[in-house]
C-alpha positions, 0 to 999 in steps of 0.5 A: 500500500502506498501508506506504507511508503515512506514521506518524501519532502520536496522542497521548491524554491519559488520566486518570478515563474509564474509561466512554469510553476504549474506545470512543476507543481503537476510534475511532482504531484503526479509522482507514482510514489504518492506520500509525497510532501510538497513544501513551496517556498514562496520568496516574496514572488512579484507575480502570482505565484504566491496565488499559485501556490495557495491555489494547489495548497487548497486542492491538494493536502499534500501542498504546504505553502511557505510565504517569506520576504525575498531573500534568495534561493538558498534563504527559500530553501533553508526555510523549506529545510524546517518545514521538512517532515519527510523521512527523505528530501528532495528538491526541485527548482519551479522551472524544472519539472521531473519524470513521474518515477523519478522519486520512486527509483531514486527511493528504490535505488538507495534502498537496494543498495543501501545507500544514504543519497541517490542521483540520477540523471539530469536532462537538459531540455529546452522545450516541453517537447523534449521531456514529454518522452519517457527516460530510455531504459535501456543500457542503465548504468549503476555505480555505488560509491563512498562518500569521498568518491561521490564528492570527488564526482561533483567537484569535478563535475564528471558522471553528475554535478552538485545540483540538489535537484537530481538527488534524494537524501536521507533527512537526517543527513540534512535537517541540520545543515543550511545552504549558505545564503552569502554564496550565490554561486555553487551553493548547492555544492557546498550543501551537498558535500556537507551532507555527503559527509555525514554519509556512508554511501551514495548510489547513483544510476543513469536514467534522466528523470529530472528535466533541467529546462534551459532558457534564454535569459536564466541565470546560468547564462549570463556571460559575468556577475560579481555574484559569480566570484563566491565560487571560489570561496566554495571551492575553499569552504569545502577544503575547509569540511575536508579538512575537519573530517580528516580527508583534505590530504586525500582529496587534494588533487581533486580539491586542487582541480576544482580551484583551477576549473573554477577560476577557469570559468570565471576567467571565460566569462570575462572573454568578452569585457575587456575592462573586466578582464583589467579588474578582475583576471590577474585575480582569477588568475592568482587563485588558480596557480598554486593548486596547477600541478602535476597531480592536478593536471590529470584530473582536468578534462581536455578543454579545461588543459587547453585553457590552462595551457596558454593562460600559464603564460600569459592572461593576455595569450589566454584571451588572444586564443579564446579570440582565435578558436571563437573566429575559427568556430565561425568560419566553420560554420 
């Protein structure tokens, strides 16, 4: 019987989507794993999402509506961590919307494995379209992992990354820890390896069941923000969690990495701002050194060495081949 599932906490952040908060809210409501708790966050949202969201409250006893001033994603998700009353947590961003098993397989996954978190693939779409299809089922890969296994995966961004919102953790790896609300950029990682720490085991399989919508204009398109720069400071909050637990040495190269890819992209998005490039490259720049090493190096994917290599020599010889290989691209075009 389905009373006998466990309760699911979902946890949606709502601020300025109003166009797609219904459509999120059905996905989650559909679920095939139905003792879900549904915990809408409402950030102060200057639309009508706030109308939203007590509308399907009514409908549906699953829904609890939190209404708060506007503070962030990170604020709208700590409130919705203490409204948590599910034995696991998941998280779903308003503009997103899921596949109606998703939470029953990571629930199954992580049981069979006995595991504390789980992950499954995200889907990156940009149309409605593109989600409607049922994930494939076929050629499924499984992977069980320690907690520094699955850590070293998100830092790196390798099979998955750190979003929270592929993922279902057990609730009391989470119900005492907050996000970061002075980090606007890879907070999400920062928690998630927070909690990964207090875990034995983590699993994760290979079928796209979160839909991931990219729109012109989102957030993680914009080319430069200041906010941006707080990545680096998770890069550096991590090794900090390493170092409390004992494994900062054994995941250095790894931490290292992540520091040089970091500041790497941060580096990227200034291609295009010269006067940006002024202020803040040599920074970059000056973060990511000491952490370009041997061991360091292998960890980089192909495209981040082809980055590291100019920009070892000069920042100006970095940019000048950013410029060369984007008119190269266009002539091939």
């Amino acid at each position: 019987m389905e009373s006998l599932k466990p309760l699911i906490s979902v946890i949606v952040p709502v601020y300025g989507v109003e166009k797609y908060l219904g459509t999120c809210i059905e996905s989650i409501l559909a679920q095939t794993h139905e003792n879900i708790e549904l915990i809408l966050v409402d950030d102060g949202s200057p639309d009508d999402c706030e109308k939203i969201c007590d509308a399907y409250a009514e409908k549906d006893a699953r829904v609890k509506v939190i209404h708060k001033e506007n503070g962030g994603v990170s604020s709208a998700r700590n409130a919705g961590l203490a409204a948590v009353s599910g034995e696991y947590v998941g998280f779903v961003d308003s503009d997103d919307t899921i596949s109606p098993t998703m939470y029953e397989e990571l629930y199954t996954e992580l049981v069979n494995t006995n595991s504390d978190v789980s992950v499954c693939k995200l889907r990156r779409v940009r149309t409605k379209k593109q989600c409607i299809a049922p994930p494939s089922s076929d050629n499924i890969v499984r992977v069980e992992y320690t907690r520094e296994e699955i850590i070293a995966e998100m830092i790196m961004v390798r099979t998955f990354s750190g979003s929270l919102c592929n993922k279902l953790f057990k609730a009391e790896l989470v119900k005492d820890i907050r996000l970061d609300e002075k980090i606007y950029a890879a907070e999400d990682l920062l928690f998630a390896v927070e909690a990964i720490l207090k875990a034995k085991k983590a699993c994760y399989f290979s079928r796209e069941l979160y839909n991931y919508f990219t729109r012109d204009g989102s957030a993680t398109q914009i080319s430069f923000s200041e906010k941006h720069i707080t990545s680096h400071d998770v890069c550096l909050k991590i090794i900090e969690l390493l170092e409390k637990e004992g494994i900062a040495d054994k995941m250095k190269k790894y931490t290292d990495a992540s520091i040089v890819v970091c500041n790497v992209i941060l580096l990227r998005r200034l291609s295009g701002d010269k006067a940006l490039q002024k202020k803040y490259a040599s920074t970059f720049k000056k973060n990511l050194m000491p952490h370009l090493n041997r061991q360091s190096f292998k960890e980089l994917t192909r495209s981040i060495k082809t980055n590291v290599i100019p920009l070892a020599i000069s920042t100006h010889l970095y940019y000048f081949s950013l410029n060369v290989l984007k008119k190269l691209k266009s002539l091939i075009k």
